[in-house]
C-alpha positions, 0 to 999 in steps of 0.5 A: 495558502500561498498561490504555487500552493493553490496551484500544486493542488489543482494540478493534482486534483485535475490529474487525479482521475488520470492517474489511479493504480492497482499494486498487481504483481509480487516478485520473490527473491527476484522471481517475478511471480506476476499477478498469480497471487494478487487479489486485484481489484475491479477498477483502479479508483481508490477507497475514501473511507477509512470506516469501511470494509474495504479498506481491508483489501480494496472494493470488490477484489477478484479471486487470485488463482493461487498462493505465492510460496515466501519463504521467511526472511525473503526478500520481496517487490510489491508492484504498481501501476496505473492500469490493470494488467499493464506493465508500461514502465514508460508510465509513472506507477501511480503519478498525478502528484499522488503523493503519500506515503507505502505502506505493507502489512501482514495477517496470520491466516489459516487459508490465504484463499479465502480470508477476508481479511478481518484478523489482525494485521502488522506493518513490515513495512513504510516509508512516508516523507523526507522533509529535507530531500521533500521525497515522498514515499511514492515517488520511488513507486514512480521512478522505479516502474511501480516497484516497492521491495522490501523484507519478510520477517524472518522470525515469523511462524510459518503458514498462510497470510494476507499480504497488503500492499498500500500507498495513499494518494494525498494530492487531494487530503486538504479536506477530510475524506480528501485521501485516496487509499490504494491497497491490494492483497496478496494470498502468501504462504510463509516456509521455514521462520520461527515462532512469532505471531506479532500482535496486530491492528484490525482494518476499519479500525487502524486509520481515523479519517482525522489522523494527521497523515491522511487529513493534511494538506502537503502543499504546505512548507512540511517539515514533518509527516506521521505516517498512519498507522501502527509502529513497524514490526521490530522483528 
């Protein structure tokens, strides 16, 4: 490792503890709909472990106090920052050299309410790392005051699902366990669509700690990034 690389990665391990951060808030169709609808977890701090549970919806997630009407095809704004409750635009949405990749998923659910998430779920959504602008995913979180947007798929079949919201942190994923993943859940309910019920991936079980994208280190010359995984929904 060439010194501005040891450099660049203690930089983002001393930030690391600093610079957490919890997707929170939902904007449909440009209507803010803050954290209504958000399952938010107790604390900031990302999951480590691809193998358990909570990699579904983050640790220990509260109960969010109500369902977000999407309609299908909408368009949608997933939204970040470092602390819970906070919507500083002064500070960075997840910062620290947190760099990685964003990533949205969607599962079909019969009440968003109280699904914990262990069904099927498919990617609507990513965006990882742009080797000759060396732009990473995150960093629109960044300059755009958290913000993420993105579309619904306008052909799925209408009812509740689960909204994730992902970003990972690989600042640190040199060493494996090294990533930091940090995801929140969304209780929607999809009007109007179609007949689709795309075929999904279960969470544990999409990511393997040895996949190139979470065990990799970034501060390499990168002249490509494999974003974790399954393929994004071509609907």
């Amino acid at each position: 490792m060439r010194t501005t690389e040891i450099i660049l990665a203690a930089a983002g391990l001393i930030t690391s503890v600093t610079s957490h951060a919890t997707f929170q808030q939902l904007w449909v169709n440009g209507a803010d709909q803050g954290s209504s609808c958000a399952r938010l977890p107790g604390s900031n701090s990302p999951v480590t472990s691809v193998n358990t549970n909570d990699i579904r919806c983050n640790a220990n997630p509260g109960k969010a106090s109500s369902k977000c009407s999407v309609p299908a095809g909408a368009s949608i704004t997933v939204e970040m920052h470092q602390q819970n409750g906070q919507r500083d635009c002064s500070q960075e949405g997840i910062g620290g050299n947190h760099f990685g990749p964003v990533m949205v998923y969607l599962s079909k659910v019969s009440d968003a309410s109280t699904d914990t998430g262990s069904g099927k779920w498919f990617k609507i959504f990513e965006l990882g790392y742009d080797a000759a602008t060396k732009v990473w995913g995150n960093d629109g979180l960044n300059k755009g005051c958290g913000k993420q947007a993105l579309k619904i798929p306008s052909n799925i079949a209408p009812g509740d699902y689960l909204l994730r919201a992902e970003t990972i942190a690989l600042h640190a994923a040199g060493q494996a366990g090294g990533a930091q993943f940090y995801m929140t859940c969304y209780q929607i309910t999809v009007t109007g669509g179609g007949s689709a019920n795309p075929s999904g991936v279960t969470f544990p079980g999409a990511y393997n700690a040895a996949d190139p994208g979470i065990t990799i280190n970034i501060y390499q010359n990168l002249q490509s990034y494999t974003i974790p995984g399954p393929a994004v929904y071509s609907g």
